[in-house]
N, C-alpha and C positions, 0 to 999 in steps of 0.2 A: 504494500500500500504506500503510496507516496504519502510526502514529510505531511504537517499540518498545515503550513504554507502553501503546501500546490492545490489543499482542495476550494473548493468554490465558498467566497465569505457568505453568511449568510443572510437573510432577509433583507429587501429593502423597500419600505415604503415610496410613494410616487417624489417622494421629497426625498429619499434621499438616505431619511431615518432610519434605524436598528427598531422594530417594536418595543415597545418595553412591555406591552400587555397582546397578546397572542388571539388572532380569532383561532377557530377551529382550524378551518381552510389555511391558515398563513401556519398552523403550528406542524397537520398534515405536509403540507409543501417544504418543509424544513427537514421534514428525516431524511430525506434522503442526504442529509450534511449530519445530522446528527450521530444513525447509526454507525457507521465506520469511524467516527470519533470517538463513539463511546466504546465500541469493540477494540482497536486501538488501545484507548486507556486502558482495557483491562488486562491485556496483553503487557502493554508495559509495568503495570501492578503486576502481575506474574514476574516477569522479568526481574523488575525491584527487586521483587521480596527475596527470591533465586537469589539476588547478587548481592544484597545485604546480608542473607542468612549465613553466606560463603565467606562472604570478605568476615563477617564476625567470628567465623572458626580459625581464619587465615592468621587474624588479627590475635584474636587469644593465645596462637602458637608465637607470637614474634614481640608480643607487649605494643602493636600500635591498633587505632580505634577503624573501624569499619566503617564505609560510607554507600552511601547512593552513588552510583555512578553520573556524574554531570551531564552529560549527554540524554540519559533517559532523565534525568530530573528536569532537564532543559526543555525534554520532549513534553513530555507531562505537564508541565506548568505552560506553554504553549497552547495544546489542546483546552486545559481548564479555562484559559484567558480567551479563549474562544467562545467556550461556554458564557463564560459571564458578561462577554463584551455582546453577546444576544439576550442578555437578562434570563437564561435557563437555568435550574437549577438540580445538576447533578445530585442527585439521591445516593445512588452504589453504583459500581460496574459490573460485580458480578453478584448476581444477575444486575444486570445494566434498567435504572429506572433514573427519567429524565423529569423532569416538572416544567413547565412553558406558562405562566401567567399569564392570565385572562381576566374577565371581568363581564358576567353577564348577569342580565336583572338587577343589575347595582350593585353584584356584591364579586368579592373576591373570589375567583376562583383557582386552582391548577388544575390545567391539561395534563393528563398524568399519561406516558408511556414507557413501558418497560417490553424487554425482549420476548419477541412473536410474534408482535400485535405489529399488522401494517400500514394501520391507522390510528390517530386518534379515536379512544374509543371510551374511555374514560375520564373522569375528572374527580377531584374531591375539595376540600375547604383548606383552607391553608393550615387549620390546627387539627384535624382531623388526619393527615396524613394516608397512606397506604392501604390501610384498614379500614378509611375510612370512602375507598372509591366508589360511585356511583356513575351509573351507564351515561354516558353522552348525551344520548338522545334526550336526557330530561332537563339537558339545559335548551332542548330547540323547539322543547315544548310548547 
């Protein structure tokens, strides 16, 4: 998969703008930037953990301390700054659950997607969380 730089930035309103609040339709039209970043990050969290758990064996045999490798921490803090410069809000990667803020009937909502689902199909309340999803369709009620 190419770096986080070669894939496509995402959303842009007619003006210009990054959404800060998500309809369906603009949250839909985003995965396909979303997923392969999320799957990505979880790959490099594999990786990490691999090369932290290594260097801290390596490290305990020679008396010096274990780190992240720069390059993946480089890569990772890339990807997230991506996330957040679209106002989404990474949940977990594995299993990978993304949050897209919205706002319908006035009140606060998250678009909630996580791995399988090819659409928006879900949402719940911002203090409600994961447990707390309710189907889509009841916001288009």
């Amino acid at each position: 998969m190419p770096g986080p730089n070669r894939l496509m930035p995402g959303p842009r309103r007619h003006n210009g703008a990054v959404p800060e609040r998500y309809t369906i339709e603009e949250a839909d039209a985003l995965l396909p930037e979303v997923v392969p970043r999320v799957a990505r990050l979880a790959a490099l969290q594999r990786q990490a953990a691999a090369a932290v758990a290594g260097a801290r064996r390596r490290a305990r045999r020679n008396g010096q301390r274990g780190g992240l490798d720069s390059a993946v921490a480089g890569e990772m803090g890339a990807l997230l700054t991506w996330f957040e410069e679209n106002h989404l809000q990474v949940k977990g990667v594995s299993p990978p659950l993304v949050d897209f803020p919205a706002e319908y009937g006035g009140r606060e909502v998250l678009l909630c997607w996580t791995e399988g689902e090819e659409r928006i199909g879900w949402y719940h309340l911002p203090e409600a969380g994961f447990a707390g999803r309710r189907p889509i369709k009841e916001l288009r009620d």
